[in-house]
C-alpha positions as CSV (number, residue, x, y, z in Angstrom):
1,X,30.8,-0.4,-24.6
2,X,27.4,1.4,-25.8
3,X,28.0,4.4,-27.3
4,X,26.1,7.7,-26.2
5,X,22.7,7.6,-27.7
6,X,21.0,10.7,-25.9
7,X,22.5,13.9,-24.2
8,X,20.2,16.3,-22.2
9,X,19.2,18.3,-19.2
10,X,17.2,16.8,-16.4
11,X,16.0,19.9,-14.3
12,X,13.5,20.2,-11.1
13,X,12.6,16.6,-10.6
14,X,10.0,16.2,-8.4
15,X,10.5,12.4,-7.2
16,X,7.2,11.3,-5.0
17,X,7.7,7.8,-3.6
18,X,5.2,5.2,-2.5
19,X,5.4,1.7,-0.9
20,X,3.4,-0.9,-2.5
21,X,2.5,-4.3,-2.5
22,X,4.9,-6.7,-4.4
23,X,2.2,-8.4,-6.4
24,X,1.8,-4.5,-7.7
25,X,5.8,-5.3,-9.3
26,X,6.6,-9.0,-9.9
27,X,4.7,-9.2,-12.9
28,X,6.5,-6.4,-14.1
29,X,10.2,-7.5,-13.3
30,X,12.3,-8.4,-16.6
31,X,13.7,-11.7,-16.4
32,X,16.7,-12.2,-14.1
33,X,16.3,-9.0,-11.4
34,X,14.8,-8.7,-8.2
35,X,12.9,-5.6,-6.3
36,X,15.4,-3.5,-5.0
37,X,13.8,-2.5,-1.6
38,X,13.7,0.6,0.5
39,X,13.3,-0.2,4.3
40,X,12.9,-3.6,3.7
41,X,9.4,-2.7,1.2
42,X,8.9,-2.5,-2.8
43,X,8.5,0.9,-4.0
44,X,7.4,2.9,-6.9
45,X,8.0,6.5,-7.9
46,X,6.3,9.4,-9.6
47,X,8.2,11.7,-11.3
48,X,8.3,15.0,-13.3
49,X,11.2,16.8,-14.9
50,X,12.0,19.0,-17.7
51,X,14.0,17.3,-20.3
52,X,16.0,20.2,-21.6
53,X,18.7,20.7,-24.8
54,X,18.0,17.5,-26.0
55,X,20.5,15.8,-28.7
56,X,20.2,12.5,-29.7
57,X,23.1,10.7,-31.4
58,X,24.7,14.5,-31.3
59,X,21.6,16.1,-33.2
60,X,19.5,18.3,-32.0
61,X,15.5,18.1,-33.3
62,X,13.8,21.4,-33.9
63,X,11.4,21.5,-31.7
64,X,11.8,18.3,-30.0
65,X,14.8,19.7,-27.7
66,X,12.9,20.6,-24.6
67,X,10.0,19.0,-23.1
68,X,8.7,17.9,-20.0
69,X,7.8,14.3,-18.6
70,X,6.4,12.3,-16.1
71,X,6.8,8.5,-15.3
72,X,6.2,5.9,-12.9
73,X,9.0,3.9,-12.2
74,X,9.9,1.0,-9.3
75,X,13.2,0.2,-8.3
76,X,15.4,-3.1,-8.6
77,X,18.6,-4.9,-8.9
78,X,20.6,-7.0,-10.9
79,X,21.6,-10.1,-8.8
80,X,24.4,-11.4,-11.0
81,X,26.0,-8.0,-10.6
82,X,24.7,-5.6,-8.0
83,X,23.7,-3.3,-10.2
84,X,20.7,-1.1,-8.8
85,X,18.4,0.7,-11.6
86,X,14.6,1.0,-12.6
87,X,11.9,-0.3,-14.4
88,X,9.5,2.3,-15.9
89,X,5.3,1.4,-15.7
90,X,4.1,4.3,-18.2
91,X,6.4,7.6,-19.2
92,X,4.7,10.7,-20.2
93,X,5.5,13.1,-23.2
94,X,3.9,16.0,-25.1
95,X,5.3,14.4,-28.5
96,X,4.3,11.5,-30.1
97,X,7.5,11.4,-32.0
98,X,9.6,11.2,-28.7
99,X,7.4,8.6,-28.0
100,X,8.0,6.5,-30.9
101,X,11.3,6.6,-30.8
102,X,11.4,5.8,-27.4
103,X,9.7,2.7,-27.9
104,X,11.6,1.5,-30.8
105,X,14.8,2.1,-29.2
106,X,14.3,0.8,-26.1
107,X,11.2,-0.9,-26.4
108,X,10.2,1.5,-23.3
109,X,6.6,2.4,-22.7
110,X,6.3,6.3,-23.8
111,X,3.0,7.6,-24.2
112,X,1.9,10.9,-25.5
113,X,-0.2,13.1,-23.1
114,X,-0.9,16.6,-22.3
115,X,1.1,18.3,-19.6
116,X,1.9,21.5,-18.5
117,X,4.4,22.9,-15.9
118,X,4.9,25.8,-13.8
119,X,8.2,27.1,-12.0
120,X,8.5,29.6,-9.4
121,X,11.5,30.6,-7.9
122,X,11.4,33.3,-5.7
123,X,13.6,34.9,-3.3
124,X,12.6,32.9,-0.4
125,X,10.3,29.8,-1.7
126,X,10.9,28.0,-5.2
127,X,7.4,26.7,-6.3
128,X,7.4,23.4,-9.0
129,X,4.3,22.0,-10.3
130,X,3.3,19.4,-13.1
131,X,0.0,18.2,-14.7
132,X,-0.9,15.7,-17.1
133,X,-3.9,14.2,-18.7
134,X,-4.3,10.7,-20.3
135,X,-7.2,8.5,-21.1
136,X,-9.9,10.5,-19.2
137,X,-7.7,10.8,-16.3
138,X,-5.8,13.8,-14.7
139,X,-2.5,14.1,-12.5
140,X,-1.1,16.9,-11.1
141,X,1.5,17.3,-8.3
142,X,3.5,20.6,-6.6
143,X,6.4,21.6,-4.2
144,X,7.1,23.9,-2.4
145,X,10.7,24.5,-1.3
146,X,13.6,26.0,0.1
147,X,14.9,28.3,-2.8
148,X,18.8,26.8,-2.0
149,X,19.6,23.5,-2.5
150,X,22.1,20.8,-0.7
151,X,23.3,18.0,-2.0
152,X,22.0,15.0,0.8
153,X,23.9,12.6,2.7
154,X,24.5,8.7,0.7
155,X,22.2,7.5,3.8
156,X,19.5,9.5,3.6
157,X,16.0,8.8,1.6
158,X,16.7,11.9,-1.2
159,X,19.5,10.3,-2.2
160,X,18.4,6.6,-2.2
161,X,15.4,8.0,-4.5
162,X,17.2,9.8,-6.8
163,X,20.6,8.3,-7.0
164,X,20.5,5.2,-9.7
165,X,22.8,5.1,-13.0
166,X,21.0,2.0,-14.7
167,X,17.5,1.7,-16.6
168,X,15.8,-2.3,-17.4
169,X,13.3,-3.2,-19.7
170,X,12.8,-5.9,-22.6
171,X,13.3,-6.5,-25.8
172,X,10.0,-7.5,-27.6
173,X,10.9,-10.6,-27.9
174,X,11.0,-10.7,-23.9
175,X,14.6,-10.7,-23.6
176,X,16.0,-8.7,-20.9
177,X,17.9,-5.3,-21.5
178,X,19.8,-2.5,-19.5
179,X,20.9,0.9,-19.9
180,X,23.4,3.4,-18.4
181,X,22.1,6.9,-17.1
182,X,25.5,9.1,-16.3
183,X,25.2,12.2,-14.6
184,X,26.8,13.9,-11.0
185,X,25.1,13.2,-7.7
186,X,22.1,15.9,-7.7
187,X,21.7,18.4,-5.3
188,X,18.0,19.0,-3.7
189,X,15.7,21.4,-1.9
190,X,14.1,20.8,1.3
191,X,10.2,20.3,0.9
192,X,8.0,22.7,2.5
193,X,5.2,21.0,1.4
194,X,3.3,19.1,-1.3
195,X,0.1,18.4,-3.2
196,X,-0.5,15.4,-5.2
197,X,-3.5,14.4,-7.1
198,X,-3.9,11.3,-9.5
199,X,-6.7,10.0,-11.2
200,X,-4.4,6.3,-10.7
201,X,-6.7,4.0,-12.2
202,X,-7.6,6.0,-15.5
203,X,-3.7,7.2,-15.7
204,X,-2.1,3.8,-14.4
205,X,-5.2,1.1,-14.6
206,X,-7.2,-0.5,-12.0
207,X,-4.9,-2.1,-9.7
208,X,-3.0,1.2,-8.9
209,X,-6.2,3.1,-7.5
210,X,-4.6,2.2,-4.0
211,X,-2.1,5.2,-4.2
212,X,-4.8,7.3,-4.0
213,X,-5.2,6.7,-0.1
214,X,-1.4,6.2,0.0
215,X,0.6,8.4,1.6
216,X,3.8,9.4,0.1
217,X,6.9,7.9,2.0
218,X,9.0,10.5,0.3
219,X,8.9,13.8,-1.6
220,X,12.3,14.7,-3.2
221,X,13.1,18.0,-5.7
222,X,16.3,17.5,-7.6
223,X,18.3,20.2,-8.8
224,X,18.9,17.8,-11.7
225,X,22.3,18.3,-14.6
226,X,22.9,17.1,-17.7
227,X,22.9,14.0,-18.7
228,X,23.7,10.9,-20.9
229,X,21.8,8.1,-21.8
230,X,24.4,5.5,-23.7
231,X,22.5,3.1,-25.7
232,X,21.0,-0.5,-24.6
233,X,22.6,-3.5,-23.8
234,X,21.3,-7.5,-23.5
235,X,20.9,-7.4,-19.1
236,X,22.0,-10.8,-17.5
C-alpha cells in the first residue's frame, strides 16, 4: 500500500459545478476510465480552498504550510473497479515551489498564480470569497451562507460533489496513475447566494469560454478537515 505522502487541512471549499459537453472531457480522460456522470451529464467543477498545516512526508516547509488554491476538476470512474475520483484541468497556487513539486510527483498540472481570499463569518451570514489571476485572465467567485453547517444526505447533489476519495492523472510517459484522498464526510452550509466571474478562455483556453453563459448546476461550501494524500499508484 502507498504510504502517506502529504497531510493537511482542506477548509471552506467552495465547489461550483457545471455540465458540459463530453467532447469538453474525452480528450482529457487517462487511459482506462470513463466520465462519471451526474444526472445522466459530464460535469466539471471549480473549486477554492485553503490548504492549511501542510506536511509533506511528515515535514513541514516554512512558509509553504498554508496556502490557498483553486482547480478545475471533472469527475470519473474506474471501470475495472468502481472506483469514483477526478481528473484535474489546471490547479492554482501562490508558490511556484508547490507547484513543482506537484508536477514531479504526480505529474499533475499546478500552476503558479496570484490569488487572494477573504472569510467572513459573522453571527448570522458566513461570507467566502476567492480570486485569481493567470495569463491576462481574472476569476473570482463568493458565498454567502448559513453561518452553521450540516452534514448532507448520501443522495443529495452537496454530497455527490464533494464526496470522492480517489485522484487520476498520468505518468509522462502516458501511463495511467491513481491516488487516495482520505478524510471524514464534510459537513456544508446552505448557499444564500453566489457570484462567479471567469475570464474562462484566458484562465482555462478557448474551448471553455462556454461556462461563461453557463449556469452553475451546483454551488456547494464544505466545512472541509484534515486530510491525507498517500502517494501514487499505476491505475488499471
Amino acid at each position: 500500500m502507498p504510504r502517506v505522502f502529504l497531510t493537511a487541512e482542506w477548509r471552506d471549499l467552495i465547489i461550483a459545478s457545471y455540465a458540459v459537453d463530453d467532447q469538453l472531457l474525452i480528450t482529457r480522460l487517462p487511459p482506462g476510465l470513463e466520465l462519471d456522470r451526474f444526472e445522466g451529464r459530464a460535469v466539471c467543477s471549480l473549486v477554492g480552498f485553503r490548504f492549511l498545516q501542510t506536511h509533506v512526508l511528515g515535514v513541514k516547509c516554512p512558509g509553504l504550510a498554508n496556502f490557498p488554491e483553486i482547480n478545475l476538476r471533472f469527475y470519473v470512474r474506474e471501470p475495472s473497479t468502481g472506483r469514483r475520483g477526478v481528473v484535474f484541468i489546471r490547479e492554482l497556487v501562490r508558490s511556484r515551489l508547490v507547484a513543482a513539486v506537484a508536477r514531479g510527483v504526480y505529474n499533475e498540472p499546478y500552476f503558479k498564480a496570484r490569488i487572494g481570499e477573504s472569510i467572513d463569518r459573522g453571527e448570522s451570514s458566513l461570507s467566502v470569497a476567492y480570486n485569481f489571476a493567470i495569463n491576462g485572465g481574472r476569476g473570482a467567485v463568493r458565498v454567502e451562507t448559513d453561518p452553521v453547517a450540516s452534514t448532507p444526505p448520501e443522495g443529495s447533489a452537496e454530497h455527490w460533489f464533494k464526496e470522492h476519495q480517489w485522484g487520476y492523472g498520468v505518468t509522462k510517459r502516458g501511463k495511467p496513475l491513481r491516488y487516495e484522498v482520505r478524510h471524514p464526510v464534510w459537513a456544508c452550509h446552505s448557499v444564500r447566494s453566489h457570484d462567479i466571474a471567469v475570464d474562462w478562455d484566458r484562465v482555462y483556453g478557448p474551448e471553455w469560454s462556454v461556462l461563461g453563459t453557463t449556469k452553475p448546476l451546483s454551488v456547494v461550501l464544505a466545512v472541509g478537515s484534515p486530510i491525507e494524500v498517500l502517494g501514487a499508484e499505476p491505475a488499471g
